[in-house]
C-alpha positions in Angstrom: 0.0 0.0 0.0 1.4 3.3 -1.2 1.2 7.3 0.0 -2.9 8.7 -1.3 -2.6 11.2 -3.8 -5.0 14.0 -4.7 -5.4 13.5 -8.8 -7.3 15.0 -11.0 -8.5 12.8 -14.2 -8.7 14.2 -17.6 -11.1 12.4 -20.4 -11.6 13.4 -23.9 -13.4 10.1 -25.8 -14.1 9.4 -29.2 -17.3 11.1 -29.3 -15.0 14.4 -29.1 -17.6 16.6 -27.5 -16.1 17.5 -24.3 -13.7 17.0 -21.3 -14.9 14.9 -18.4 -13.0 15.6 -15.2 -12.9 14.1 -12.1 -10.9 13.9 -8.4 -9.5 10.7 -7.1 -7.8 10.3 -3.6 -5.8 6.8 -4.5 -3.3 4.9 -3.6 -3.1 3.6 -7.3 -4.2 -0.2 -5.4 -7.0 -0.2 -2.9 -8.4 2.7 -1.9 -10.7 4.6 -4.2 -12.3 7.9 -3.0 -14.0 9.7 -5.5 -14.3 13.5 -5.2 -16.4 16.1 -7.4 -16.4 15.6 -10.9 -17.6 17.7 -14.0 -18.2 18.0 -17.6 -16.9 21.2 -19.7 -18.2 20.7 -23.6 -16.5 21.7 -26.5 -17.9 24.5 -28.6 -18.6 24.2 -32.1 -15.8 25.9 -33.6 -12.9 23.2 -31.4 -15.4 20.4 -32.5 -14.6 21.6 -36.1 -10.7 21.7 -35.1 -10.8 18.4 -33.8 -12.8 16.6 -36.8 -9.9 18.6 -39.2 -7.3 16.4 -37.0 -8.7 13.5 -37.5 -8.6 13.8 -41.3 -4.7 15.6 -41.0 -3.6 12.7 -38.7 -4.1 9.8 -41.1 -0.8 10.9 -43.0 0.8 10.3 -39.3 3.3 7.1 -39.9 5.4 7.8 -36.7 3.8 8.9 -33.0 5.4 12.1 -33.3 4.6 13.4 -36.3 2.3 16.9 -36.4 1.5 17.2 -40.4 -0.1 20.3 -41.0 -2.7 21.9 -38.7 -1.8 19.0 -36.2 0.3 21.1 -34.2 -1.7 23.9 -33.8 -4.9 21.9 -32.8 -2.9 20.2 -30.4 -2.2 23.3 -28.5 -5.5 24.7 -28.8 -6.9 20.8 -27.2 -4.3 21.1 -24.4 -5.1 24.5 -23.9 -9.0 24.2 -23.3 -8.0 21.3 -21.3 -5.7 23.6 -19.0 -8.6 26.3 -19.2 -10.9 23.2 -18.0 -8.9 22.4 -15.2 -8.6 26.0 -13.5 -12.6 26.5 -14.1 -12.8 23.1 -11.7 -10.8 24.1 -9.3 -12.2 27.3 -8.8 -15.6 25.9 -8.7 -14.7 23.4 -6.3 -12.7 25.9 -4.2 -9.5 24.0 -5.3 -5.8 25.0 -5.1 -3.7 23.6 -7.5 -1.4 23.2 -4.6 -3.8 20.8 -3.2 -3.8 18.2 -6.3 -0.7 15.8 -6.7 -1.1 15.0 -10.6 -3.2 15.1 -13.4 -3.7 12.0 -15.5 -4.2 13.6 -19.2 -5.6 11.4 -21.8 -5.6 14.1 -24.9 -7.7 13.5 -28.0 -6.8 9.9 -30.0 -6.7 11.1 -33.6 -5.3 7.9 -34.8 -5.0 4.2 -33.6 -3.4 1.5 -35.4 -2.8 -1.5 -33.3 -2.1 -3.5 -36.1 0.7 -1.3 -36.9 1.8 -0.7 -33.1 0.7 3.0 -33.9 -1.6 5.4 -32.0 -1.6 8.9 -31.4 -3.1 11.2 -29.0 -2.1 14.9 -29.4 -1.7 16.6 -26.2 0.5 18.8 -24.9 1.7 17.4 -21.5 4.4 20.1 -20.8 1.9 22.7 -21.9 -0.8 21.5 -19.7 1.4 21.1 -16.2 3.1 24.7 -17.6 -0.9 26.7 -17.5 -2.3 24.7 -14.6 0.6 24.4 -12.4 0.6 20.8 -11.5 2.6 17.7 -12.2 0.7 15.9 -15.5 1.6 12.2 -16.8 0.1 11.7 -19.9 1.4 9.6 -23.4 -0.4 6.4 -21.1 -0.8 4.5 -24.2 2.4 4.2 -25.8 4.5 1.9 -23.8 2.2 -0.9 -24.1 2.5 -0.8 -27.7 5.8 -0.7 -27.6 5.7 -4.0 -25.7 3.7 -5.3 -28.0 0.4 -4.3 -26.5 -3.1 -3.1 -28.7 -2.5 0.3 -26.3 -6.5 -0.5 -25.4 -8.3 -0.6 -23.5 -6.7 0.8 -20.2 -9.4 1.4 -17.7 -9.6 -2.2 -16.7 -7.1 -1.8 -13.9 -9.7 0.8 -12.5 -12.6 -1.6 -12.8 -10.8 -4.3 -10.9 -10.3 -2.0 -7.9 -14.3 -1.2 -8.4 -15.2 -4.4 -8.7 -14.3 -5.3 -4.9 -16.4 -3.0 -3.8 -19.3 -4.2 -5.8 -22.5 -4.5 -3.8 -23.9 -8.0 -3.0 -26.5 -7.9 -4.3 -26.1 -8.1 -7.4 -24.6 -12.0 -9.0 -21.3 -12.3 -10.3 -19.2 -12.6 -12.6 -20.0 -9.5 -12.9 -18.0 -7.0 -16.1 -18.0 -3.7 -17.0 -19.5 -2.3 -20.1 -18.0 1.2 -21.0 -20.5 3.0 -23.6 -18.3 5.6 -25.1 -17.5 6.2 -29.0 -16.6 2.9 -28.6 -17.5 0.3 -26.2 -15.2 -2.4 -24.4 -15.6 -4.8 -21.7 -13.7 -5.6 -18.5 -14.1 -8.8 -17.0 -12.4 -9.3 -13.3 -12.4 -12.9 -12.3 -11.6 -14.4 -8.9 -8.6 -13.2 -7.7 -8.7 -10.2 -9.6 -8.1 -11.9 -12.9 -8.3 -9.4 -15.6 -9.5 -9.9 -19.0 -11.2 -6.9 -21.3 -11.0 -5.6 -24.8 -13.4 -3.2 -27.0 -16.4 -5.1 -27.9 -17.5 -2.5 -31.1 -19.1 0.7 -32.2 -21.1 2.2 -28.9 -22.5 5.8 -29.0 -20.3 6.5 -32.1 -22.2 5.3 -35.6 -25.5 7.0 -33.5 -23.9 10.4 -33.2 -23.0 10.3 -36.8 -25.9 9.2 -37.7 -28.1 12.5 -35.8 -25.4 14.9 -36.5 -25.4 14.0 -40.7 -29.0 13.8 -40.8 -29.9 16.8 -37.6 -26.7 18.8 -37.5 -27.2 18.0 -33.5 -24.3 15.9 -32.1 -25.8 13.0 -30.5 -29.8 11.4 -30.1 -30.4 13.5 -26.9 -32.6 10.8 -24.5 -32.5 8.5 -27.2 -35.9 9.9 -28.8 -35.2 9.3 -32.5 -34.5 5.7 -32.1 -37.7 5.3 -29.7 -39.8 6.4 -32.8 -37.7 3.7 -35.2 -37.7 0.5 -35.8 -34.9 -1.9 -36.0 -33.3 -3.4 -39.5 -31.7 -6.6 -39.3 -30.3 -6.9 -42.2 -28.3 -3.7 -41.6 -27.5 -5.4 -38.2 -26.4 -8.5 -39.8 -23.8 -6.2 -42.1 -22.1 -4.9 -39.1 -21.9 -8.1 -36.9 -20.4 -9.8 -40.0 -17.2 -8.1 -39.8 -14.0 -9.9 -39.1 -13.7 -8.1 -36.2 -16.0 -10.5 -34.2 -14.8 -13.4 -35.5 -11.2 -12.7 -35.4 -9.3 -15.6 -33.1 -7.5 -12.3 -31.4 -9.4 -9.5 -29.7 -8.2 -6.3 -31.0 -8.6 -2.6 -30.0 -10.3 -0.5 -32.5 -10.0 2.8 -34.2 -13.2 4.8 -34.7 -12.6 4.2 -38.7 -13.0 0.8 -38.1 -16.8 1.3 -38.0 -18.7 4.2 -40.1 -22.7 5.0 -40.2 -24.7 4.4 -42.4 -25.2 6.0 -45.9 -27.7 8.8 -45.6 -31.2 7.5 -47.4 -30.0 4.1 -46.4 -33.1 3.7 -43.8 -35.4 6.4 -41.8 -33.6 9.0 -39.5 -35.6 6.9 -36.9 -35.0 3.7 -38.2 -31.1 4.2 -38.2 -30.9 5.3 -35.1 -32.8 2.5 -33.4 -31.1 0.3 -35.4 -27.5 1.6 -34.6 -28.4 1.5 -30.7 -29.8 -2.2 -31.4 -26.5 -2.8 -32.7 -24.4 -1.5 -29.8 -26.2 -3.8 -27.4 -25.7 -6.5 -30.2 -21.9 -6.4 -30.9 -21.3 -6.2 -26.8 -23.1 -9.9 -26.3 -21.6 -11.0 -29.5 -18.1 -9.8 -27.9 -18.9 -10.9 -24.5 -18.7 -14.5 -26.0 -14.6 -14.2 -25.6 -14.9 -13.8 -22.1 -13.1 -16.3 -19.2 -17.0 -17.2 -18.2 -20.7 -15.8 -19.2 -21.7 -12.5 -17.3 -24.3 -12.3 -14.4 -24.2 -8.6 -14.4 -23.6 -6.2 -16.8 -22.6 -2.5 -15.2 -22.8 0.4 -17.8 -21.0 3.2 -17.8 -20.1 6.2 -20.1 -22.5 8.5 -22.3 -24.1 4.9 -23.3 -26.0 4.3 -20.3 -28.3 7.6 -20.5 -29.6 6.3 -23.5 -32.5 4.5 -22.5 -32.9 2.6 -25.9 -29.4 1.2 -25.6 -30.2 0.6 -22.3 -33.5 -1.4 -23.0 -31.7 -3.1 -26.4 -29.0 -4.5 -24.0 -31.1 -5.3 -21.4 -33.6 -7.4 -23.6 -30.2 -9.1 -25.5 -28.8 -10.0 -22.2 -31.6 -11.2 -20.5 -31.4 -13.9 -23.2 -28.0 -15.0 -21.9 -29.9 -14.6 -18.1 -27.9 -11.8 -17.4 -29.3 -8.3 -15.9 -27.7 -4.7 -16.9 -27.7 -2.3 -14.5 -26.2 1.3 -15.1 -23.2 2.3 -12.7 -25.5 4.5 -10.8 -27.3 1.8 -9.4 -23.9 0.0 -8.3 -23.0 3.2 -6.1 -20.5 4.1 -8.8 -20.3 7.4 -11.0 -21.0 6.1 -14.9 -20.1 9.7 -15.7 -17.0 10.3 -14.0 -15.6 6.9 -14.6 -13.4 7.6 -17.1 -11.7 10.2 -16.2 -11.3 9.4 -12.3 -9.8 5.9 -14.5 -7.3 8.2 -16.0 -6.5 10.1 -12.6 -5.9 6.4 -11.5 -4.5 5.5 -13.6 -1.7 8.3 -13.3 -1.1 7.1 -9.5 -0.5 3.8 -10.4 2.0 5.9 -12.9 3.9 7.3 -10.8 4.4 4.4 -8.4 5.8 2.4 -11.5 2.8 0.1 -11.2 1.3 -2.1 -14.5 -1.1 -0.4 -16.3 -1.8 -2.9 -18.6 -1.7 -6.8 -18.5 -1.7 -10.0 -21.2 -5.1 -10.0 -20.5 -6.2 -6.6 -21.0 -4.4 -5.3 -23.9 -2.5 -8.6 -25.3 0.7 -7.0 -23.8 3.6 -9.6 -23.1 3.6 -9.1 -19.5 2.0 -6.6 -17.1 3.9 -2.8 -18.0 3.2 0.6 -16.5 3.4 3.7 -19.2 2.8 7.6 -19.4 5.4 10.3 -19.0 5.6 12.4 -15.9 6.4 16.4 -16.2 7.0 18.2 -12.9 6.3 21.4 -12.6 
């Protein structure tokens, strides 16, 4: 058991709408208490900058690489994440004396795993410089090099979760993440670890709303309550070798793209794109150590109440019941990003942050790189 440290976690997902921030007090092992958290969205005009990236990015063939704009949109992401960070603080009544570290994720603008390859611009020396605190960030990269997928990473967090899951509900129990993309953690007796990214979540439904709406996601899931579900289209996604593949493998949000526009019904897209998301985690779930008595949701998924009822009727099937993190005493919000404050404890201490059976890593390996202010 290590020295608590105050950190501060710092999220920005695939869906690339906003920062999620959240305070840990952690050991980086067993103790796990969660401070305030909050959400700080991105205006249109960064949403813009970010989308840019990801086109500009695909030229990227090594990490380090800013072509073009790159550069300049990774100081302007580093920069609302600094300006982020104070706002919380001051809100909260917070020094930045009082935190130890932040964890910083940045923005993934590419991920290759098949080439050992991802990239998240962020500006780590930038951030600690504006906000005045130690940062580790670059968490990723080391697993790679060790012949990791660099994904999923949150597991680790989940584990130290999952012992303080209530009784009542049956294990095994895993952890269903709902972001851009969704993954699975499964934590076994013993705290055997075994997760990877089980498909598209929220991420084919927000480009499916924003192309056809201009709004950037199904707000309460009310245009897929009004549609109807297309299996066929269903059928074309779960076909892909990605759930058949012997190996699991972490996955890039080009892996998976919406729809053609007059494909279906705004409706009918959207309730068949949440269908699917509940689809392609049971189909996933299949690689798991043993079959799941309780799913526990978290991330922007579980507020939508027709992923939330497509899952629940799919796994109900398997005799499993989903219950969002709420109802676990957990924060399905603030998850990731108190994972990533975590995460940078754990960091610090030289602790693995990935295992064989999270990320296909060689053996377990910590990552990130510390700046001290």
């Amino acid at each position: 058991m290590g020295e608590v440290k105050t950190a501060l976690g710092l999220m920005s997902g695939t869906s690339m709408d906003g920062i999620d921030i959240a305070l840990l007090h952690t050991d980086g092992e067993t103790i796990v208490k969660h401070g305030p958290s909050g959400y700080f969205p991105y205006d249109p005009q960064l949403r813009a900058v970010w989308q840019k990236a990801l086109v500009t990015a695909k030229s990227i063939t090594q990490r380090t690489e800013r072509p073009g704009d790159l550069a300049q949109a990774e100081r302007k992401l580093t920069l609302a994440h600094a300006a982020a960070v104070n706002s919380f603080l001051r809100r909260h009544g917070l020094n930045a004396k009082a935190i130890d570290v932040i964890g910083f994720h940045g923005q993934t603008v590419l991920h290759r795993p098949d080439d050992a390859l991802t990239v998240q611009i962020g500006d780590g020396p930038l951030l600690a410089e504006e906000t005045g605190i130690d940062v580790v960030y670059d968490m990723r990269a080391n697993d790679m090099v060790q012949g990791g997928q660099g994904a999923p990473l949150i597991p680790v967090y989940h584990a130290a979760l999952a012992a303080n899951l209530p009784e009542q509900f049956e294990t095994p129990a895993v952890f269903v993440n709902i972001g851009g993309i969704s993954n699975l953690t499964y934590v076994g007796d013993g705290g055997a670890l075994s997760a990877f990214d089980s498909g598209p979540g929220n991420m084919l439904i927000d480009q499916w709303i924003e192309a056809h709406t201009g709004k950037t996601y199904d707000k309460g899931g009310a245009t897929a309550a009004t549609g109807t579900v297309v299996p066929s289209l269903v059928s074309q996604y779960l076909e892909s070798p990605f759930f058949s593949a012997n190996i699991r493998r972490s996955l890039d949000r080009s892996d998976f793209v919406a729809p053609q526009k007059g494909e279906v019904s705004l409706s009918d897209g959207a309730r068949t794109l949440a269908h699917l998301t509940g689809a392609a985690i049971l189909k996933s779930a299949s690689y798991l150590p043993e079959a799941a008595k309780t799913y526990v949701v978290c991330g922007g998924g579980r507020l939508n109440p027709v992923i939330m009822a497509e899952l629940s009727a799919q796994a109900a099937k398997h005799g499993a019941k989903v219950i969002a993190a709420e109802e676990a005493g957990f924060d399905g919000g603030a998850m990731e990003a108190e994972a990533w404050a975590y995460l940078a404890v754990r960091s610090l201490r030289g602790l693995p942050l990935t295992y064989p059976g999270t990320t296909g890593v060689k053996e377990p390996v910590t990552g990130g790189v510390l700046v001290r202010v």
